[in-house]
VOSE-177177 format. One line per field, with one value per residue (C-alpha): residue in three letters; residue number from 1; z negated, x negated, y negated. Coordinates in steps of 0.5 Angstrom, whole numbers, plus 500, padded with zeros to 3 digits. Layout:
residues N
rest	(Ala	...)
nr	(NUM	...)
z	(Z	...)
x	(X	...)
y	(Y	...)
END
This chain:
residues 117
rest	(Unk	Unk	Unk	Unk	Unk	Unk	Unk	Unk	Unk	Unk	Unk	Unk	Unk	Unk	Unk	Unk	Unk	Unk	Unk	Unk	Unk	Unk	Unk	Unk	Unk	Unk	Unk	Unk	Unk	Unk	Unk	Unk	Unk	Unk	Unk	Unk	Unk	Unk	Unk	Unk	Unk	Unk	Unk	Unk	Unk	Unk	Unk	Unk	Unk	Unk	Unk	Unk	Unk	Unk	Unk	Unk	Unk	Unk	Unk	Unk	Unk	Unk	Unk	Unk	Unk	Unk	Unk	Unk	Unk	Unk	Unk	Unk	Unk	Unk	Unk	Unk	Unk	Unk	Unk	Unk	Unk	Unk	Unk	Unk	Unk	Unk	Unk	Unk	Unk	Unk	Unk	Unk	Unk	Unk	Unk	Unk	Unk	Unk	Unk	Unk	Unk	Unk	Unk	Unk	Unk	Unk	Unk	Unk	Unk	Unk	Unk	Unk	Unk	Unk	Unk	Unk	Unk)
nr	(1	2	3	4	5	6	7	8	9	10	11	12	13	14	15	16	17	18	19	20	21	22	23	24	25	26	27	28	29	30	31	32	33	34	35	36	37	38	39	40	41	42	43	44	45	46	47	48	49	50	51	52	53	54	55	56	57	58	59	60	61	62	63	64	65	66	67	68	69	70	71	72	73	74	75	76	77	78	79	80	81	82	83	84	85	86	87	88	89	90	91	92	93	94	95	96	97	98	99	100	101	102	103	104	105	106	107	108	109	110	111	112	113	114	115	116	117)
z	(185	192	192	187	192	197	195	192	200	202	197	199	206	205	202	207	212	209	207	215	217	212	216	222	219	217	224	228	223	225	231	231	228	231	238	234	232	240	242	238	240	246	245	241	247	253	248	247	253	255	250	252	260	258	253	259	263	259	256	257	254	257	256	254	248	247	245	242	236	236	234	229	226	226	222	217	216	215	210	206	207	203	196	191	188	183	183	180	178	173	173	176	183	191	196	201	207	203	201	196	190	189	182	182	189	189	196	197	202	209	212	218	223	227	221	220	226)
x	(923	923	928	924	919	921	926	919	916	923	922	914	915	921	918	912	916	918	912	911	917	915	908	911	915	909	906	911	911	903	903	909	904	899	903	904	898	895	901	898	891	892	896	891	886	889	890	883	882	886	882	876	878	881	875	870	875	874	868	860	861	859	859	852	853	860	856	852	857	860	854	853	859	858	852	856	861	856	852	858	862	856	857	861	866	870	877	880	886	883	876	873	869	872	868	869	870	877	880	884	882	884	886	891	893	891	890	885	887	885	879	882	887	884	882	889	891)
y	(616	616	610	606	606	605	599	596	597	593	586	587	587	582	577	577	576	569	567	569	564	559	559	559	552	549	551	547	542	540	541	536	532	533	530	524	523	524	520	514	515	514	507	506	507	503	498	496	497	493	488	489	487	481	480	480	476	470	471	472	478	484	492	492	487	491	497	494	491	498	501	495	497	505	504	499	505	511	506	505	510	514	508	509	504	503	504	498	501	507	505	512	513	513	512	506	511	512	507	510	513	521	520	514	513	505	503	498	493	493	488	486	487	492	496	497	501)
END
């Protein structure tokens, strides 16, 4: 009985380590993920300022007006992102903040160029 009980204690304790390997795997992996996503955002970053300085060099734009538009298009999102649409693939509801029904995986295309980074 001793041995019954102890072999059952063992498969346990074997399988909890691993479940604690495979936790550590998916750890690594989104950590790893997490540094690309960073990476990317910060070239995303130094890319639009370098835009917006060459924007205001050739331009009468000024940061007043930048920010301005960035508010502008803060509220379109938030407005939007609240509507529901119709997916045209399957027909059921995603909203636009999406951009990809949950149900059929249709994306819909992108707006414009810098939408897309």
């Amino acid at each position: 009985m001793f041995d019954l009980l102890f072999g059952a204690g063992r498969s346990q304790h074997a399988a909890g380590a691993e479940e604690a390997q495979r936790a550590g795997r998916n750890v690594e992996h989104l950590e790893a993920e997490l540094a690309r996503v960073e990476e990317r955002l910060e070239k995303i970053s130094i890319v639009t300022q370098a835009l917006w300085t060459l924007v205001k060099q050739n331009t009468s734009l000024t940061d007043e007006q930048l920010s301005t538009a960035v508010c502008e298009i803060e509220t379109q999102k938030q407005q939007s992102a609240q509507v529901p649409l119709k997916c045209p693939q399957c027909g059921r509801a995603m909203l636009a903040r999406d951009r990809r029904c949950l149900y059929c995986d249709y994306r819909e295309p992108e707006g414009d160029v810098l939408s897309q980074v």
